[in-house]
N, C-alpha and C positions, 0 to 999 in steps of 0.2 A: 211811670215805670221806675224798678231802682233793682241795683244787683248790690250781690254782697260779694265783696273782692275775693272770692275764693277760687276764681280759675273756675273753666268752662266754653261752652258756646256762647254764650250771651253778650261775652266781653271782646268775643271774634265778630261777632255779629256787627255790635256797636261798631266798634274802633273801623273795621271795613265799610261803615257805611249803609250794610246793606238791610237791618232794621229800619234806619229811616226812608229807603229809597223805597222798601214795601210797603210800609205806613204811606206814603205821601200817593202810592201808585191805586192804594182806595180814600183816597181824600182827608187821611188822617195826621195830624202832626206829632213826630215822638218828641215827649217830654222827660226830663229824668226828673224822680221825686228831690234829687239835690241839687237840684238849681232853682227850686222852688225857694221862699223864706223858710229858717231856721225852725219855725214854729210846726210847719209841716212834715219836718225832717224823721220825728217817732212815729209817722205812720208805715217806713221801713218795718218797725214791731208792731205793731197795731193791727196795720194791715187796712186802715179805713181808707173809705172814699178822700182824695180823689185818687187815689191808689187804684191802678190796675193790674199791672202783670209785676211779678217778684220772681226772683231768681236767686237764690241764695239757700242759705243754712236754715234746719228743720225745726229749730226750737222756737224760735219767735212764730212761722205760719202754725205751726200745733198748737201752741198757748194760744194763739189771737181765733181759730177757729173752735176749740175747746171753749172760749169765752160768748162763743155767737156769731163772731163776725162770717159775714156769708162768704167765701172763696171755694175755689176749687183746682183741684190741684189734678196739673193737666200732662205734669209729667217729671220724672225724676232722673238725675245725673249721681254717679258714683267716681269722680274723679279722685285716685288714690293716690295723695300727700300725705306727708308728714304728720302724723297723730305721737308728739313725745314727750317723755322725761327729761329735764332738763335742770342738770348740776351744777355747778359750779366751777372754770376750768380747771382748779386745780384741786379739785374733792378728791377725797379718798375713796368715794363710793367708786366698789369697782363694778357692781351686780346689783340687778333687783334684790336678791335676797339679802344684801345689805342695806334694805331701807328699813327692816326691823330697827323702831326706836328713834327714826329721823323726823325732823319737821319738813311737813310739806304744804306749800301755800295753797289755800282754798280762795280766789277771790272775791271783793264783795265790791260792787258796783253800785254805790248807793243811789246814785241820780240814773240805775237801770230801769227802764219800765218793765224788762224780763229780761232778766241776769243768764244769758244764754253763755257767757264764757264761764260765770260758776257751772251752769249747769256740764257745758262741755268738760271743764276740769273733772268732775268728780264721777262722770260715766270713764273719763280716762282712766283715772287711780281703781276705779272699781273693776276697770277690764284688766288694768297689771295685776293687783294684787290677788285679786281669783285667781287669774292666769300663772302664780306663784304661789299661790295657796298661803297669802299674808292676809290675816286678819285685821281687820280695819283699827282693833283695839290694838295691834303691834306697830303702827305708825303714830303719830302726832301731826295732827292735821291744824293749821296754823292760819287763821282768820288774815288777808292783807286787804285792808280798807284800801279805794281806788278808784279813779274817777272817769268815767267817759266822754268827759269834754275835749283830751285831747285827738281820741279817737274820729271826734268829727268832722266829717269837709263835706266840701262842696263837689260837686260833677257836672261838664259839658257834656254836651250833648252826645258825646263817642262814650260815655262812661268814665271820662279820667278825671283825675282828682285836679281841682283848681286852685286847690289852697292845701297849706301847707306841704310843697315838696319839699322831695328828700333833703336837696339843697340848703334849704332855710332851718333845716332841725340840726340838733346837736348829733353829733357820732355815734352817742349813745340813746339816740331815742326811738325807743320801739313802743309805740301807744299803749297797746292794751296792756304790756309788761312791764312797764318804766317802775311803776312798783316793786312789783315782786322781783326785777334783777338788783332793786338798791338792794332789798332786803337779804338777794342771794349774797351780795360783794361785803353787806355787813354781818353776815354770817347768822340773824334772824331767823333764817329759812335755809333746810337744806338740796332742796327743790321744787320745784314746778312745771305743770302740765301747759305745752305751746302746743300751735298746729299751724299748718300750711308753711304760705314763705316764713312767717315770723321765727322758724325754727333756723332755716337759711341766715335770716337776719343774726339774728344771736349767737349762732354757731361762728359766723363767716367774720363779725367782729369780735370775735373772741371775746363775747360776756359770759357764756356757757359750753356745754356741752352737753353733748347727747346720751343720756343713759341706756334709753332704749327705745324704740322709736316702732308705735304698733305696726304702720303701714309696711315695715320691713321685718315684721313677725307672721308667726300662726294664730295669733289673740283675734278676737271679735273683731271686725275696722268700725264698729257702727258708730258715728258721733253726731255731732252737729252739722258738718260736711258735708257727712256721707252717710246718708245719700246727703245729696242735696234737692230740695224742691221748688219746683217753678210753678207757680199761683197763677190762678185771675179773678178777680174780684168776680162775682155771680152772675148777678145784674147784667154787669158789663158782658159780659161773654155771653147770656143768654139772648142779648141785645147785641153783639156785633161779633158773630161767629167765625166772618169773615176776614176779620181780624185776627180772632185767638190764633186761626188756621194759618194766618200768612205768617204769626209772629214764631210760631212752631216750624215751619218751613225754612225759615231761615235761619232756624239754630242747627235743625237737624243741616241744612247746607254749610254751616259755620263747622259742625263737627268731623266732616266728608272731606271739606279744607284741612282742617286739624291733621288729619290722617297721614297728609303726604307735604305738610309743610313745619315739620317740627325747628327748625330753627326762627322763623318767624313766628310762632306758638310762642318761642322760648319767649321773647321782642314784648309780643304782647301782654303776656302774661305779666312780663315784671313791669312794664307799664300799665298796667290796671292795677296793682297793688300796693299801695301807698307802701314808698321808703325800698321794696325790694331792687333788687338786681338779676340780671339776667343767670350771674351764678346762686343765685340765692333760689330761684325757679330748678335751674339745674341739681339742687342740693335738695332738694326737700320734693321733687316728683319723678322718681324714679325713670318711667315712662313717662313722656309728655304727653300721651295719648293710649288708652286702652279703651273697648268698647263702652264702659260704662261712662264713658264722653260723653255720649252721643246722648239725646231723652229718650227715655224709656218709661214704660210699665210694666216689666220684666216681674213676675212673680218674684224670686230674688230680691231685686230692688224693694217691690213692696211690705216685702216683709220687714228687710231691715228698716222703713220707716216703721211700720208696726213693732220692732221691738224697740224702737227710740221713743215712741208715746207711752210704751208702758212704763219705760223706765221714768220719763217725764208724772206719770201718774203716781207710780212709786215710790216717789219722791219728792214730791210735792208741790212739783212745779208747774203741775194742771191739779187739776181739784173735779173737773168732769170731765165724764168719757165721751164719747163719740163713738161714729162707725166708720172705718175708712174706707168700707165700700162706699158709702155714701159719697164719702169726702171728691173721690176720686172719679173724674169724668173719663174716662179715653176715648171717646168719641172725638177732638179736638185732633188728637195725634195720628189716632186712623185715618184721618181726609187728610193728614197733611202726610204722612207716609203715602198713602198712596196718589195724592196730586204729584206727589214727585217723580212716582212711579210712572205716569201718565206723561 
């Protein structure tokens, strides 16, 4: 099993216990793919065996079923965070319409197996600059070479991180940015696209600031995030259904919790996300809880994952299409909505 820190059910589930106590109540033990060896650690992207269920951001499960890999996607979350621009503290930009003629970091993740934060960045800049009617040729879009080894840890078995805490890193170290903020402080770059807590981070240690931040707009929200998609390998689910069902039961009960305990939400949240803080959660999720919490296969929802593949397709960051009717099972979530109900 392995999530991706971006806030939800799964990290309420873990941390409460109550995935493992439903695993162990059919004979089953939970495992996290990051407490496995290092070597096993890319099939988080990949999506192989012995991978089963994933919870996380949409561009790696797209790329890895686009390519063959067999999963299926058993349900989807809309948790609306921070999607933003992100200046300089003491830039002169005062408006989108003053990025006519600015550099703005594109990331490049060379040791990426699918460069899902490029990909994220540049659906960002594509939803502002539509959204302003700025021409892609009125910007300077500025390549920052960047590595994801620091990005990497380990997780116990509740899903938190075992290495590297906040503690042991410098003031200024936010992983997937530590790049692009040298670049913003050396003046390089005149901004760049963050999301989730990372925006909290940076804002709250004053490396940055926020120019404009979609999730507290009218612009598209759709990214890598959001939605977010929960998988399970094929095989697996076609072979232990009673499983997929318990493990959906108790997101859907993680997110019914969620509802009516937002300061412990707050708690965990920034403990599941490497380096955040409880005000850093409070800063970048408006609401800690709206219905798109909870899993779904809301038409809505569906879509906005169907207009993240095309953009994915359009771009080059799948090469084959697929059908997401296929892709998509809901049979899994209907017995576990209604075993609840029951």
């Amino acid at each position: 099993m392995t999530r991706c820190p971006v806030g939800g059910a799964s990290e309420i589930a873990l941390r409460k216990g109550w995935l493992r106590e439903a695993f162990l109540g059919l004979g089953a033990e939970l495992v996290m793919l990051q407490s496995l060896p290092e070597k096993e650690h890319v099939k988080h992207y990949t999506q192989e065996p012995p991978l089963t269920f994933r919870d996380g951001g949409n561009v790696p499960p797209i790329w890895s079923h686009s390519r063959g890999v067999k999963t299926k996607v058993i349900a989807l979350t809309a948790v609306k965070q921070s999607h933003a621009l992100i200046v300089a503290p003491d830039s002169g930009i005062r408006s989108v319409e003053e990025l006519r003629g600015k550099k703005l970091s594109i990331p490049d993740f060379e040791d990426a197996v699918i460069d899902f934060l490029r990909a994220m960045t540049l659906r960002g800049y594509d939803t502002i600059l539509k959204g302003f009617h700025i021409g892609e040729d009125e910007v300077c879009f500025v390549k920052t070479k960047a590595s994801l080894r620091h990005n990497r840890r380990r997780m116990d078995e509740e899903g938190r991180g075992i290495d590297g805490e906040p503690d042991k890193e410098p003031e200024d170290f936010i992983s997937e940015h530590a790049e692009q903020l040298k670049e913003l402080k050396e003046g390089k770059i005149d901004g760049f696209f963050a999301h989730r807590s990372l925006v909290g981070q940076i804002v709250n240690r004053g490396l940055g600031k926020v120019l404009i931040d979609i999730a507290d707009s009218d612009l598209d929200p759709v990214n890598n995030i959001y939605p977010s998609v929960i998988t399970v390998d094929e095989e697996f689910a076609n072979n232990n259904r009673d499983l997929v069902v318990a493990y959906l039961r108790q997101l859907l009960r993680a997110s019914r919790w969620a509802k009516d305990h937002g300061q412990e939400l707050a708690e965990i949240a920034s403990g599941s996300q490497y380096g955040a803080t409880r005000q850093d959660i409070l800063a970048t999720r408006k609401t800690l809880w709206n219905p798109g919490f909870s899993p779904n296969l809301e038409t809505e929802t569906v879509n906005m994952l169907r207009s993240q593949k095309e953009f994915l397709l359009e771009h080059g960051f799948i090469t084959t299409d697929f059908s997401l009717e296929e892709w998509i099972d809901p049979s899994y979530l209907e017995e576990a909505i209604q075993s609840l109900k029951q």
